[in-house]
Residue frames relative to the residue before (quaternion, step in Angstrom):
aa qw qx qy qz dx dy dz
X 1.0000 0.0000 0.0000 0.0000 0.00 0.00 0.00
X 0.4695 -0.6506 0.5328 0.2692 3.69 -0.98 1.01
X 0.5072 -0.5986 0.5542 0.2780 3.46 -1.63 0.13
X 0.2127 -0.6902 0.6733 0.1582 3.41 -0.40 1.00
X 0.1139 -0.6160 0.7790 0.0267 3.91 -0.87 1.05
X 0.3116 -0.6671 0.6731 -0.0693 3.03 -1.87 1.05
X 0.1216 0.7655 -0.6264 0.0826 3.81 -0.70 0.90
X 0.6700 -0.5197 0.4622 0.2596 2.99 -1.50 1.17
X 0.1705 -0.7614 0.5917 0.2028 3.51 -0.65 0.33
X 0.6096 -0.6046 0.3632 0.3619 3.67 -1.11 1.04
X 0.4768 -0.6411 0.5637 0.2092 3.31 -1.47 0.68
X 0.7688 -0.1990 -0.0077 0.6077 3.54 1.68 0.18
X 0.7656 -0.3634 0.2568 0.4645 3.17 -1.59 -0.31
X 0.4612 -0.5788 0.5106 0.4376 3.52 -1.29 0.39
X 0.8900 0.0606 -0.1312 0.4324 3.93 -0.62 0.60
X 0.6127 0.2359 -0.4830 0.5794 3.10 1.41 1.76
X 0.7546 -0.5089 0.3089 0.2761 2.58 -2.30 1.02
X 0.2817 -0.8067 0.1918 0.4829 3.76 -0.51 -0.98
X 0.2799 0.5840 -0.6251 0.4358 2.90 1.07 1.27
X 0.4326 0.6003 -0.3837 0.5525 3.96 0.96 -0.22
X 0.8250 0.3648 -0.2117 0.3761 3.36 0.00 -1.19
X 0.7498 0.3165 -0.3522 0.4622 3.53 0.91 -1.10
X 0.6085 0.4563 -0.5522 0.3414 4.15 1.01 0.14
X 0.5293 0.5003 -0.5208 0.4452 3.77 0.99 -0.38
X 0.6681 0.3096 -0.4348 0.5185 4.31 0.20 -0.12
X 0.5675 0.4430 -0.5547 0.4172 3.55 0.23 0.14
X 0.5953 0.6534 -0.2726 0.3801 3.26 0.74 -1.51
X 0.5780 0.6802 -0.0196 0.4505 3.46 1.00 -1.22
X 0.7094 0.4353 -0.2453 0.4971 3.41 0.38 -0.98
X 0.8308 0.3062 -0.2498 0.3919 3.42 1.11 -0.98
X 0.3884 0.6543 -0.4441 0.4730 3.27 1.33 0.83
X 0.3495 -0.7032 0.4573 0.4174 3.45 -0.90 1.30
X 0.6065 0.4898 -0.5033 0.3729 3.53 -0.26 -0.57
X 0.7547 0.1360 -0.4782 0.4281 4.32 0.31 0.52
X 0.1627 0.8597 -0.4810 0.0548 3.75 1.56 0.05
X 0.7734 0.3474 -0.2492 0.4681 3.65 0.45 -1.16
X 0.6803 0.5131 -0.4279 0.3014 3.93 0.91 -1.00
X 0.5278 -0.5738 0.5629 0.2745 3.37 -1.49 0.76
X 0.7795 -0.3700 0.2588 0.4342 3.37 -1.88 0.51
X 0.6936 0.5117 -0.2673 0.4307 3.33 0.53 -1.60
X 0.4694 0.6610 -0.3685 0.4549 3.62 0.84 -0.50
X 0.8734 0.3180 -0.0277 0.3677 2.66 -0.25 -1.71
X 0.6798 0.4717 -0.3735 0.4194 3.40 1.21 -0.33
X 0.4403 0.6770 -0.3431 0.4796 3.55 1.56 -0.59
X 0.5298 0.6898 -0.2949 0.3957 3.51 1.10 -1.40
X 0.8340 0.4361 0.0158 0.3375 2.47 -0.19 -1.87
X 0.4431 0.6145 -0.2973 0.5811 3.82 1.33 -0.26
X 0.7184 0.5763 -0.2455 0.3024 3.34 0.39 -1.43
X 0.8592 0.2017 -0.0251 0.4696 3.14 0.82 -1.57
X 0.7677 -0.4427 0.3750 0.2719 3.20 -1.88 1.02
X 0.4511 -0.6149 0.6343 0.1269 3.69 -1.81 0.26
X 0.2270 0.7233 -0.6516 -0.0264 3.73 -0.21 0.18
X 0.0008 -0.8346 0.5428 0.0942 3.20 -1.23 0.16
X 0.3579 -0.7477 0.5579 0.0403 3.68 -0.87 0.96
X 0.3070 -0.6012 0.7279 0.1206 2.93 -1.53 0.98
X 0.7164 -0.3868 0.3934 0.4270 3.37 -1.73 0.48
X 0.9053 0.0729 -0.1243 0.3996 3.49 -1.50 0.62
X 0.3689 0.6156 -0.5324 0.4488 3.64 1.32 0.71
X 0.2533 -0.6781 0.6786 0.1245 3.20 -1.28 0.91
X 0.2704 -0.7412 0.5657 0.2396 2.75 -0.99 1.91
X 0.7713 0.1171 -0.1488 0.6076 4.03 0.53 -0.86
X 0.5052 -0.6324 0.5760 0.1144 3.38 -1.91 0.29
X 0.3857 -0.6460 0.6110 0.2463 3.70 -0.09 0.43
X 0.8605 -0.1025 -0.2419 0.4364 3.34 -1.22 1.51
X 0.4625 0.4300 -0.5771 0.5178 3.95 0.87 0.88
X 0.5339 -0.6334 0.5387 0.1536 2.86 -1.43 1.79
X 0.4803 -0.7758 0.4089 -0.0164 3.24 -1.78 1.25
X 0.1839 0.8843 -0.4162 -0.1054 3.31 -0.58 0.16
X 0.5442 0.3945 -0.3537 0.6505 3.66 1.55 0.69
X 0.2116 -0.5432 0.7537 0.3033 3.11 -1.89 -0.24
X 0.2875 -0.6506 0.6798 0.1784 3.74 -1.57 0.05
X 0.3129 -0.6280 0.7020 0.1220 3.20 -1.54 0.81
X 0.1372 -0.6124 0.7551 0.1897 4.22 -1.30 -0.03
X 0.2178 -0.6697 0.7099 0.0070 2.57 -0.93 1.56
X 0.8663 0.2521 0.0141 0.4310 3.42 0.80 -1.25
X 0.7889 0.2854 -0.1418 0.5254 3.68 -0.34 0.06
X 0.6077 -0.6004 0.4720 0.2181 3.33 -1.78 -0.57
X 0.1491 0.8243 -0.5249 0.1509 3.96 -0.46 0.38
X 0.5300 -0.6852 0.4993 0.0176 2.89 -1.78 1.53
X 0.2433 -0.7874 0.5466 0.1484 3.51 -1.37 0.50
X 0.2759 0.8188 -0.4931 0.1010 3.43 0.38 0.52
X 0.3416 -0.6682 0.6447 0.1456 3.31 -1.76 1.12
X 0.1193 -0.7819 0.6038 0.0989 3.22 -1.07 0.63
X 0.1927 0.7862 -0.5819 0.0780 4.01 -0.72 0.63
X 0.7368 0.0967 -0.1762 0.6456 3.50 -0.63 1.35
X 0.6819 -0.5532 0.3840 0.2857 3.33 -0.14 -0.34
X 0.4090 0.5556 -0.3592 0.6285 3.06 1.90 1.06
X 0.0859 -0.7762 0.6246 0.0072 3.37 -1.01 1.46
X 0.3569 -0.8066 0.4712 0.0030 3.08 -1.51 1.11
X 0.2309 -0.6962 0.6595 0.1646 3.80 0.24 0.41
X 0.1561 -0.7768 0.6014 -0.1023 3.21 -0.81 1.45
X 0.8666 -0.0984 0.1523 0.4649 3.11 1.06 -1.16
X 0.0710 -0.8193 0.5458 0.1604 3.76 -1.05 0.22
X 0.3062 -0.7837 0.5337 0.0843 3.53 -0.59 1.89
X 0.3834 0.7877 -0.4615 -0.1401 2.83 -1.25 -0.05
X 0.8143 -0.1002 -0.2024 0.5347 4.06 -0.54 0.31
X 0.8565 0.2101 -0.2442 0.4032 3.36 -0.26 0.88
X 0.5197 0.5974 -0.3466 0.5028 3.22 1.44 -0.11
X 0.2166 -0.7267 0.6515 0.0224 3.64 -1.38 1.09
X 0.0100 -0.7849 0.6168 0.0586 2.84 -1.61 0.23
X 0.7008 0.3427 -0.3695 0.5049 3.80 -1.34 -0.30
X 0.3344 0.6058 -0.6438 0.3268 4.24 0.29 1.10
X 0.4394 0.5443 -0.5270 0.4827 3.86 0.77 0.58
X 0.7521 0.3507 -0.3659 0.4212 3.80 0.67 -0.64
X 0.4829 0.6054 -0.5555 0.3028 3.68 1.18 -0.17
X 0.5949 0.5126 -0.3343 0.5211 4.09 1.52 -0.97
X 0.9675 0.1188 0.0135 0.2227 3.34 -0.13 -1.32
X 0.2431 -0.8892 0.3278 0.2067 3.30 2.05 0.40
X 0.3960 0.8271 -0.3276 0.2276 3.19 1.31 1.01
X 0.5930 -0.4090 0.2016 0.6636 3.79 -0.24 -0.56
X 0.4648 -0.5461 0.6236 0.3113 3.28 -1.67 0.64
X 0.4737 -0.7199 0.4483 0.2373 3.26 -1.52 1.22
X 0.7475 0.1551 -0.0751 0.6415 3.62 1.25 -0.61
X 0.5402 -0.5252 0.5737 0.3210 3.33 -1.84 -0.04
X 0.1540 -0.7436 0.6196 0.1987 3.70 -0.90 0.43
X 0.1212 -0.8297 0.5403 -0.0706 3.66 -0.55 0.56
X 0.3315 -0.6950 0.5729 0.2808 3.64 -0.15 1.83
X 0.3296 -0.7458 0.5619 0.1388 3.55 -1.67 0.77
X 0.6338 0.0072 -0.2121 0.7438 3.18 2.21 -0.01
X 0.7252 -0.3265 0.2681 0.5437 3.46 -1.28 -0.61
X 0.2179 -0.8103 0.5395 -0.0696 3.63 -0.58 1.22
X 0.1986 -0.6703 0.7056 0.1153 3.91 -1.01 1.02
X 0.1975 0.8147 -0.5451 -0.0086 3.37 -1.55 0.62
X 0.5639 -0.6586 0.4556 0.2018 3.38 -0.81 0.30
X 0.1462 -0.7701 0.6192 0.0466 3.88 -0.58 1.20
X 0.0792 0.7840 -0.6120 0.0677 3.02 -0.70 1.28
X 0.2807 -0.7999 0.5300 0.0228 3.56 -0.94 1.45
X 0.6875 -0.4502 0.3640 0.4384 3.24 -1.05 -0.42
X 0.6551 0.4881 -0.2792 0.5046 2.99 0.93 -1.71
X 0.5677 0.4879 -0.4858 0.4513 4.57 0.76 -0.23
X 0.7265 0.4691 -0.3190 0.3879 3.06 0.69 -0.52
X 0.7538 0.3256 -0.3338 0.4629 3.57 0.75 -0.35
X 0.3809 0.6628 -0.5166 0.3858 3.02 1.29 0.04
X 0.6710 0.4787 -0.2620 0.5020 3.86 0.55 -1.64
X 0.7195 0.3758 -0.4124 0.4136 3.75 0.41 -0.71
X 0.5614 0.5962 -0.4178 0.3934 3.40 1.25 -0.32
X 0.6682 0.4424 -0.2057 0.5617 3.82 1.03 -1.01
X 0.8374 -0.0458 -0.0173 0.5444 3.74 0.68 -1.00
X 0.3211 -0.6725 0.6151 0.2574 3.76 0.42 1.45
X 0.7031 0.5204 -0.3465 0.3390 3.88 -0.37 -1.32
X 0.7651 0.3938 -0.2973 0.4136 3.65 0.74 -0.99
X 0.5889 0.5864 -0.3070 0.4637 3.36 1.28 -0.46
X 0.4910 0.5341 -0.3110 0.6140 3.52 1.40 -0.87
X 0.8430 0.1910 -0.2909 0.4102 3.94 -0.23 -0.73
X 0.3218 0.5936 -0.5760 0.4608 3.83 1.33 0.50
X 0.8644 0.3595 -0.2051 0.2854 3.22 0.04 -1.45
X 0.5996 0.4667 -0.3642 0.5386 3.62 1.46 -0.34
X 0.6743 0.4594 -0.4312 0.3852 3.57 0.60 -0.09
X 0.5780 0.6183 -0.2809 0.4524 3.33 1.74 -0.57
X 0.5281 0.7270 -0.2536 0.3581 3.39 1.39 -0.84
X 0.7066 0.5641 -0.0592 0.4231 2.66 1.34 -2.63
X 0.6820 0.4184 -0.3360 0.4969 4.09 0.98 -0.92
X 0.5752 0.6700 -0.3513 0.3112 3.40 1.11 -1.01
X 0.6316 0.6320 -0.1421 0.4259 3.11 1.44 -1.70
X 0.6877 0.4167 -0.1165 0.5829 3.55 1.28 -1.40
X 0.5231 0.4525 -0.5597 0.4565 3.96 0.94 -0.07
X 0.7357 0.5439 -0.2122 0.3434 3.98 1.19 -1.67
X 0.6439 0.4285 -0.3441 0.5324 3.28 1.16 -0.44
X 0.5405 0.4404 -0.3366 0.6330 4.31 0.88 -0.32
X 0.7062 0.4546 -0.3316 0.4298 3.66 0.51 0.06
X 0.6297 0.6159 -0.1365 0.4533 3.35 1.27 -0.89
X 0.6830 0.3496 -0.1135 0.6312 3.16 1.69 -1.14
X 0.3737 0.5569 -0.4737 0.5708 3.57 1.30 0.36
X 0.7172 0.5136 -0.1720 0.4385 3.76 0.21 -1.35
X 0.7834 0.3586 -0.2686 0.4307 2.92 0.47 -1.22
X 0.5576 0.6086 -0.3907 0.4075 3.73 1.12 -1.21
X 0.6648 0.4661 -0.3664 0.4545 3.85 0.95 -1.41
X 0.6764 0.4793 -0.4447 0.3391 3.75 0.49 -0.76
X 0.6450 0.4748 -0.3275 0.5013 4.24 1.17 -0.95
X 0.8821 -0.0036 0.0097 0.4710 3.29 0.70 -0.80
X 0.3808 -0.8194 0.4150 -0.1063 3.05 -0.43 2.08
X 0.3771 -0.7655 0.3843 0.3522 3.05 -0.53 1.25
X 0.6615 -0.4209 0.3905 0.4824 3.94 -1.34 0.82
X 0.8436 0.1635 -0.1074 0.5001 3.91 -1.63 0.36
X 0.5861 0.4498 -0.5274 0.4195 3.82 0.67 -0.02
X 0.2916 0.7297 -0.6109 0.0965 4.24 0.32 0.15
């Protein structure tokens, strides 16, 4: 028979308060990616992982420095922009509940763009090792992290496709 070790579970976030901590799991809940996990879930979750926080115009990641978390916004606002040659792109606009950099949790490769808090911004660091941690304590909750991650991923590629495809039928005027 294995040892069944027991740990205390945090009383909150490492480098929040807990009135901080219990609005970032509220926050949460209504985010698909914790839709299906119960309280206990989600509070275990939430324990696990780190605070970062950003001030306006801090870059939180860097396009082509290699990855090894994703981030959740819990709080504030933030930009996606690619840069190549010295042309920037606005890619995107994040904000409470939206995540990013979950490509480096697979392939710990370069990051395709820079994200950049547009005000002061709260977020969540989530690694690998947070994650197996939870699948270690609740295998199931880790299992519906990663299918719900699958499921937006799936809807980011399939709204992208029809981006592509929409530019190839119908071209923008003067772009021939």
């Amino acid at each position: 028979m294995g040892l069944l070790v027991l740990r205390p579970a945090r009383l909150q976030l490492p480098g929040a308060t807990m009135s901080e901590t219990a609005e970032i799991e509220a926050k949460l809940k209504d985010s698909p990616l914790f839709a299906e996990f119960t309280d206990l879930e989600l509070h275990e979750f939430v324990s696990l992982v780190d605070v970062t926080r950003a001030k306006a115009s801090d870059v939180v990641v860097r396009q082509d420095d290699f990855g090894d978390c994703m981030y959740i916004l819990v709080k504030g606002t933030a930009r996606v922009v690619h840069h190549k040659e010295g042309h920037y792109v606005d890619l995107a606009r994040l904000k409470t509940g939206d995540f990013f950099g979950e490509i480096a949790l697979v392939d710990h490769g370069p990051r395709s763009a820079d994200v950049q808090a547009v005000d002061d911004c709260t977020l969540l660091r989530i690694t690998v090792g947070d994650l197996s941690a939870l699948a270690g304590i609740f295998p199931m909750a880790g299992f519906k992290y990663l299918i719900a991650l699958g499921r937006i991923l799936v809807d980011r590629l399939r709204r992208s496709n029809q981006r592509y495809v929409d530019s190839l039928i119908f071209p923008l005027p003067g772009k021939d």
